[in-house]
C-alpha positions as CSV (number, residue, x, y, z in Angstrom):
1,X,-20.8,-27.4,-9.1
2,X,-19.8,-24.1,-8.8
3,X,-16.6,-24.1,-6.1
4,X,-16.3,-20.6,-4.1
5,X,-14.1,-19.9,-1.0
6,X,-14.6,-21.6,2.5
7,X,-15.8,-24.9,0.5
8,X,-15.0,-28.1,1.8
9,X,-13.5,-30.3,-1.8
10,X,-11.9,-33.6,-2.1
11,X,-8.9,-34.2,-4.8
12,X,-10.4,-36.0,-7.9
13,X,-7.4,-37.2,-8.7
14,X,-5.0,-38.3,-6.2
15,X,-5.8,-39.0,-2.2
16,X,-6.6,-35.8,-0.4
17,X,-8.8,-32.4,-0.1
18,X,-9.8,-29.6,2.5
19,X,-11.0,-26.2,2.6
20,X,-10.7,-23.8,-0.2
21,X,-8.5,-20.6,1.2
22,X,-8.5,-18.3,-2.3
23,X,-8.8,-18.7,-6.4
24,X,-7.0,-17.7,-8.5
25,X,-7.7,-17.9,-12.0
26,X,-8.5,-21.0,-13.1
27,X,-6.3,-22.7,-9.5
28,X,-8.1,-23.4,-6.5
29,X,-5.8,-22.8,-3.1
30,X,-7.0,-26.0,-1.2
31,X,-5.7,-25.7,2.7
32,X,-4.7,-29.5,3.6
33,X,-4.7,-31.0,7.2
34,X,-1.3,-30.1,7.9
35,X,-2.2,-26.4,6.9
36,X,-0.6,-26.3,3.5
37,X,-1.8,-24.4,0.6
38,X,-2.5,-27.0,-2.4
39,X,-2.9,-25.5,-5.5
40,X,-5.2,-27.6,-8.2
41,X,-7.1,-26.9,-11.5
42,X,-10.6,-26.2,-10.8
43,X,-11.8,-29.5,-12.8
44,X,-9.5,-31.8,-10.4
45,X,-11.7,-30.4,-7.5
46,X,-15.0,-31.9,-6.1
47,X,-17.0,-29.8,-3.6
48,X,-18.3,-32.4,-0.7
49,X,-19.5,-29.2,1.6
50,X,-20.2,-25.6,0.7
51,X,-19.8,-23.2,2.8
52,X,-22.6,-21.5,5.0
53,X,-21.3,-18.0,4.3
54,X,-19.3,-16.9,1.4
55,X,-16.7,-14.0,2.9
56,X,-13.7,-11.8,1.4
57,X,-10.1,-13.6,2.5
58,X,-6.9,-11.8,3.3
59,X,-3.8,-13.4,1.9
60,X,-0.8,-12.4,3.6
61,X,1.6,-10.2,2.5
62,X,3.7,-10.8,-0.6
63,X,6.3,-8.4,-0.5
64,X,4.7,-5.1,0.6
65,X,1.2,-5.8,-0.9
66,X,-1.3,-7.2,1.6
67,X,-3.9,-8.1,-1.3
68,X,-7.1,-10.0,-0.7
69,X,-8.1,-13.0,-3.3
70,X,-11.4,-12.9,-5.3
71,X,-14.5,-12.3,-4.3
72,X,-18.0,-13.4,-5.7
73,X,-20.2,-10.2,-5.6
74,X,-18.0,-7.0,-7.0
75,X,-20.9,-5.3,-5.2
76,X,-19.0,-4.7,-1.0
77,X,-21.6,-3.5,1.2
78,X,-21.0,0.1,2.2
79,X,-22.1,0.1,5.5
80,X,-19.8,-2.9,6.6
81,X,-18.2,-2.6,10.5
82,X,-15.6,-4.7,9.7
83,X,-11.9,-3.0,10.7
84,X,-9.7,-2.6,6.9
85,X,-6.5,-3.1,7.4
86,X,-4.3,-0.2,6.5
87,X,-0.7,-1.0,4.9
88,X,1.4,1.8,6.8
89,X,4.0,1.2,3.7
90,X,1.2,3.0,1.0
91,X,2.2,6.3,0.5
92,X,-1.7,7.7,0.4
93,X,-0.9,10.3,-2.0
94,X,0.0,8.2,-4.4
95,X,-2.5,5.4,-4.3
96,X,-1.7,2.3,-6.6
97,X,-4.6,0.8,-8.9
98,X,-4.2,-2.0,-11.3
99,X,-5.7,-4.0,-13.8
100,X,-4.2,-7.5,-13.7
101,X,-4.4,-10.0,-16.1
102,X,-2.7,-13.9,-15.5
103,X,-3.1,-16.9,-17.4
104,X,-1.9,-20.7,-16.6
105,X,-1.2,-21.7,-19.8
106,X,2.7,-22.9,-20.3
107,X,2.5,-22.1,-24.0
108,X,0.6,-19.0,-24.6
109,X,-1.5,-18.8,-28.0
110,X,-4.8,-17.3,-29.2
111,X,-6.7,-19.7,-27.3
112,X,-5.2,-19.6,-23.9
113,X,-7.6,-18.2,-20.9
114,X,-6.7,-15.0,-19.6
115,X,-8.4,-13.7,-16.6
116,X,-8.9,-10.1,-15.6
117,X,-8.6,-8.6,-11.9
118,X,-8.6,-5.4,-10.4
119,X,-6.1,-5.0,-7.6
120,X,-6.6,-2.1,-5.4
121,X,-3.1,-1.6,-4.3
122,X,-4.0,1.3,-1.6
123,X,-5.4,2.1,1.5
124,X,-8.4,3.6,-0.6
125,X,-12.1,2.3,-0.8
126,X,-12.6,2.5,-4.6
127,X,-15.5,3.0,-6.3
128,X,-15.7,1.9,-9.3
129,X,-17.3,1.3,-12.9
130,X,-16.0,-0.3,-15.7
131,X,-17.7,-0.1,-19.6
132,X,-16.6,-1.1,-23.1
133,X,-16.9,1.2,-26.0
134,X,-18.6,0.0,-28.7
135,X,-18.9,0.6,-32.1
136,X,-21.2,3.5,-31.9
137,X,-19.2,5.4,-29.3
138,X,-21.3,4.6,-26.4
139,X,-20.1,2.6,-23.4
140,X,-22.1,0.0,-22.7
141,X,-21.6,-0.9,-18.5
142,X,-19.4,-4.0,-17.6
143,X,-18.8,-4.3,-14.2
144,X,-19.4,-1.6,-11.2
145,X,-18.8,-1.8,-7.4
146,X,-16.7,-1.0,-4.6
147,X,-13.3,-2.3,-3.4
148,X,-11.7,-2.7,-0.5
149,X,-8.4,-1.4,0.5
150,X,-5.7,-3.5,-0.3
151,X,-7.6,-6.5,-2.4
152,X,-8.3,-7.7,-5.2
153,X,-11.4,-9.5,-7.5
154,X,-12.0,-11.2,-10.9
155,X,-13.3,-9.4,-13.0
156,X,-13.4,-11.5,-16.5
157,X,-12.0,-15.0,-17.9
158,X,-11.7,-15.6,-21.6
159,X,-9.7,-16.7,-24.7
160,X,-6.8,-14.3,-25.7
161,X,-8.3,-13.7,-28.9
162,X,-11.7,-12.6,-27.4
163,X,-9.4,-9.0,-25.1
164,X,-9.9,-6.9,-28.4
165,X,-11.7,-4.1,-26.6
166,X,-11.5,-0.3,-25.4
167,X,-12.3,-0.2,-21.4
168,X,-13.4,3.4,-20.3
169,X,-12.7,2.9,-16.2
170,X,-13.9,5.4,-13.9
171,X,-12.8,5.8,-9.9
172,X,-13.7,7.6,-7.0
173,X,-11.4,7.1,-3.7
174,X,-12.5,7.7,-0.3
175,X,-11.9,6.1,3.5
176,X,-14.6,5.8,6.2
177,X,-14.9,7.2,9.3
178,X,-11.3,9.2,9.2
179,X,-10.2,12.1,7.2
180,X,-8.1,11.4,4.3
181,X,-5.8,12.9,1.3
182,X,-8.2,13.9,-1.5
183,X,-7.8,12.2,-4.6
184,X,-9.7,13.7,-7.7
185,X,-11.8,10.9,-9.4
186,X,-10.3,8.8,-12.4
187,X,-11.5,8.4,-15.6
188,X,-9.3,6.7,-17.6
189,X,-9.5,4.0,-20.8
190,X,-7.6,1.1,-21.6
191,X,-7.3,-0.7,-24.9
192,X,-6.9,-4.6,-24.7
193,X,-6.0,-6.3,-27.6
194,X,-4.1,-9.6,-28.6
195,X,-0.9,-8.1,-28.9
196,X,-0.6,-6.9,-25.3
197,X,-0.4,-10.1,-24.1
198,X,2.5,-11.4,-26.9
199,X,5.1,-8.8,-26.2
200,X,8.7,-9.7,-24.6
201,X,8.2,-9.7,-20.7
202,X,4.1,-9.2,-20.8
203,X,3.7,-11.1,-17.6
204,X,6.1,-10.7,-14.7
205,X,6.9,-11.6,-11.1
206,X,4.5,-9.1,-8.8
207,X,3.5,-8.9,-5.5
208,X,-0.2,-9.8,-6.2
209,X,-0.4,-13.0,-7.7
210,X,1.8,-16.6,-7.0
211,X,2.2,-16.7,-10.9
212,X,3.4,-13.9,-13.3
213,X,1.0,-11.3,-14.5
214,X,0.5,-8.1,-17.0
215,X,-0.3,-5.3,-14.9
216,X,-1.8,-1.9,-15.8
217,X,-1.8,0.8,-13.6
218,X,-4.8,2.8,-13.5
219,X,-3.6,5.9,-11.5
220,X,-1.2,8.2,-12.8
221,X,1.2,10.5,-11.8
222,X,1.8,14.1,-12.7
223,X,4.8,12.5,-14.8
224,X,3.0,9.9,-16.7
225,X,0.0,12.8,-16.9
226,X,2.5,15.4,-18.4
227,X,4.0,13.0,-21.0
228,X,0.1,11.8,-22.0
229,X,-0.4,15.4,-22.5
230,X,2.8,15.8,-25.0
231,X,1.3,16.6,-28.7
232,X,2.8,14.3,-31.5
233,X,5.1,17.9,-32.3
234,X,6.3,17.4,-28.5
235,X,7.0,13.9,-28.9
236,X,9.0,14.8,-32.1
237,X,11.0,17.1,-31.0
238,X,12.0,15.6,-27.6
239,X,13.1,12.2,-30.1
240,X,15.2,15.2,-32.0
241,X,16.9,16.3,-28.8
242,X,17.8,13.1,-27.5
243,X,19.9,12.1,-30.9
244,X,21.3,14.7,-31.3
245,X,22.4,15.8,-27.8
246,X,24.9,12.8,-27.3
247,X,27.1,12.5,-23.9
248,X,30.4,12.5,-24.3
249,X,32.0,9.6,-23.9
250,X,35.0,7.8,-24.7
251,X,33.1,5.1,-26.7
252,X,34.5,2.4,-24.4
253,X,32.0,0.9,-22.1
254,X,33.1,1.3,-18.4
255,X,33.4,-2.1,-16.9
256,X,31.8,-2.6,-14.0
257,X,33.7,-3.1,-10.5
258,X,33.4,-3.6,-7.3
259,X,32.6,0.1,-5.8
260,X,30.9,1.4,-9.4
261,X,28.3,0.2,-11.3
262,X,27.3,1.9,-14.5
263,X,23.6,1.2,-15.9
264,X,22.4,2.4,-19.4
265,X,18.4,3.6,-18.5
266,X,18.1,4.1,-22.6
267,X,15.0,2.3,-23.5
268,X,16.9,0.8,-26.8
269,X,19.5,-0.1,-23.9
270,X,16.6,-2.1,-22.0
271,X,14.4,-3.4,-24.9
272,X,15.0,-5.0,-27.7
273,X,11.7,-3.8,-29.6
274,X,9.9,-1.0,-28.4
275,X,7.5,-1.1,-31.2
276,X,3.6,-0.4,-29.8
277,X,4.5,1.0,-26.4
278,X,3.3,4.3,-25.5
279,X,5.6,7.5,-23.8
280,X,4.2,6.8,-20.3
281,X,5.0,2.5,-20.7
282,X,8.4,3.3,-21.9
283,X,9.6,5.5,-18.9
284,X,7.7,2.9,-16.4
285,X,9.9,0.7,-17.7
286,X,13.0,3.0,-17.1
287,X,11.8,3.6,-13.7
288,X,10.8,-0.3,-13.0
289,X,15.1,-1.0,-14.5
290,X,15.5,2.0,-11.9
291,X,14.3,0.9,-8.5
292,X,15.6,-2.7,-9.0
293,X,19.3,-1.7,-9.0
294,X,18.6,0.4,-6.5
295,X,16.8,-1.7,-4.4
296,X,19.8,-4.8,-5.2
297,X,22.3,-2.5,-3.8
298,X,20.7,0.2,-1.1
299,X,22.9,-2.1,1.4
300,X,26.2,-1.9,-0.5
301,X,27.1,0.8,1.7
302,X,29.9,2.7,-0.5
303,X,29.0,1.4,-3.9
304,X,28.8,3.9,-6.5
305,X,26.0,3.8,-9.4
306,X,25.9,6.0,-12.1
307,X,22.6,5.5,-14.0
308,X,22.7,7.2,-17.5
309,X,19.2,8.6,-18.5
310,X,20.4,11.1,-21.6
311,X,19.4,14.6,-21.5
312,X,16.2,15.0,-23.8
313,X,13.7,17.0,-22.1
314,X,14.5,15.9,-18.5
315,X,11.7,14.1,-17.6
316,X,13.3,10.6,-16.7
317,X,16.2,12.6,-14.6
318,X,13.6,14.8,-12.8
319,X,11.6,11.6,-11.8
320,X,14.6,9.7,-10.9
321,X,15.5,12.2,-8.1
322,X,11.9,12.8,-7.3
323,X,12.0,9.0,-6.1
324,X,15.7,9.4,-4.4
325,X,14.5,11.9,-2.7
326,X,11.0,10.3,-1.9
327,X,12.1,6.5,-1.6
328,X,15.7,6.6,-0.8
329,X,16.2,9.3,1.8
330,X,19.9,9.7,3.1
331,X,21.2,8.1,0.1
332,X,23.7,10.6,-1.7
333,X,23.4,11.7,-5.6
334,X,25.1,13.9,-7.5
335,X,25.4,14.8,-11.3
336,X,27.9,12.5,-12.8
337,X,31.2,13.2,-14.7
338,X,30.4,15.7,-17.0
339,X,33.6,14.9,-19.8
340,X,32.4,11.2,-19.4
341,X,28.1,11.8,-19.6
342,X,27.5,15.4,-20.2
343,X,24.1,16.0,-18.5
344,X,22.9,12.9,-18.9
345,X,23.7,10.8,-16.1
346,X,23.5,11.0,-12.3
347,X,25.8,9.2,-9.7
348,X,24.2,7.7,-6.6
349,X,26.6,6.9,-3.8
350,X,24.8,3.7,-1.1
């Protein structure tokens, strides 16, 4: 029997049961009498009482995400009353959109399950519509709804070696009875393939999901816009610029102290292969490296950092003070040593 939220299940088993609070891929979150989430498979649970209405759950937060679990019906009736609760952490004009893929397998192979979400990260409705491209170059219609701010729902479940596909995705964002920043609709496609999901580091700890997950962010910034936009000459000829415009440095590695702190952003520095990853993946990564040393030592009051990003066209040093300036107000910067780095590195005092 098909088990949904609010069901009442029993353990198959071992001694035990209760009502079902969220799934999540192929777990069922099963609240006990003493008010703990269980996690088990979905075959070790037997439904004893379904529920009378099926309704979209809240999880609590997880980090600064408050993301709801799955829901049934992608379709959310528009002219709902219910109050959305607004995370006053979003930053509206940059609203976060994901796809979200997590798996339970241990050992991952061709055969494991992999199940898609889309996590709407924002305090956004989202419209949305979500086809394939086949063969002929038409889109044939997958999935198509609307979203509640700050949730998420399934979207697909299936074998690893079945994700060989293009998704075209297409967004509008809106709120309801308040004015709001406009966001221009998003078209966007995605290709899924096997490989995705084999890479070093594919699925990570996030603030969506209990397990780690591949995430794929569907809105982009004017950054990751303006590097999508680069022409393979562009591309080229930034690669040029950052070999052969090398900081200058003494060749020994600065060891790290107490009061500095010295981190390579290089993407060879980061990665061991970078093969298959696009412009816009490679500076997320950068940026992700980034925000995690700063967010490890924001309360090292004194401590110096000096991140090295290279020179090249400037992109990676112009968004790394973009999100100082944006996400780390009243923390100081300042270009670092130039006989040590050159241009290429900035120093960031806590």
């Amino acid at each position: 029997m098909k088990i949904s939220i609010g069901d009442k299940v029993r353990f198959l088993n071992e001694v035990g049961g209760g009502k079902v609070t969220r799934i999540e891929g192929n777990l069922v979150f099963v609240e006990d009498e003493d008010g703990f989430d269980v996690p088990v498979p979905f075959n070790e649970a037997v439904v004893v009482e379904k529920a009378e209405v099926e309704t979209e759950i809240k999880i609590g937060q997880q980090n600064h995400s408050s993301i709801a679990n799955n829901i049934e019906d992608e379709e959310i009736d528009d002219d709902t009353t219910e109050d959305v609760l607004e995370d006053e952490t979003h930053d509206d004009s940059d609203p976060q959109i994901f796809l979200a893929f997590i798996t339970t397998a241990t050992v991952i192979d061709v055969k494991s399950k992999i199940t898609a979400f889309l996590v709407n990260d924002s305090n956004y409705f989202c419209s949305y519509t979500i086809s394939e491209l086949n063969e002929t170059g038409l889109a044939t219609p997958l999935h198509h709804g609307t979203i509640n701010p700050n949730t998420k729902l399934t979207l697909d479940e299936k074998e690893i070696e079945l994700f060989d596909t293009e998704w075209i995705i297409q967004m509008i964002l809106f709120k309801k009875d308040k004015a709001f920043i406009r966001i221009a609709p998003i078209s966007t496609s995605v290709t899924i393939n096997q490989s995705r999901f084999f890479k070093r580091n594919s699925f990570e700890a996030n603030d969506f999901f209990y397990q780690s997950a591949h995430l794929i962010s569907l809105v982009k910034n004017e950054l990751e816009k303006s590097v999508e936009s680069l022409t393979i000459e562009e591309t080229e000829k930034i690669i040029v610029e950052k070999e052969v415009v090398v900081p200058q440095k003494s060749g020994i590695k600065r060891a790290d102290t107490k009061d500095l702190l010295e981190i390579d952003l290089h993407i060879h520095e980061l990665l061991e292969d970078i093969r298959g990853l696009s412009n816009t993946e490679m500076i997320k990564i950068q940026l992700d490296k980034f925000n995690s040393v700063m967010e490890a030592n924001k309360k090292n009051k004194g401590k110096k950092v000096v991140f090295i990003h290279g020179v090249g066209n400037g992109t990676l040093k112009n968004e790394i003070r973009t999100q100082l300036e944006k996400k780390y107000k009243g923390i100081y910067y300042l270009d670092a040593s130039f006989k040590e780095y050159g241009y290429g590195a900035t120093m960031v005092v806590m």
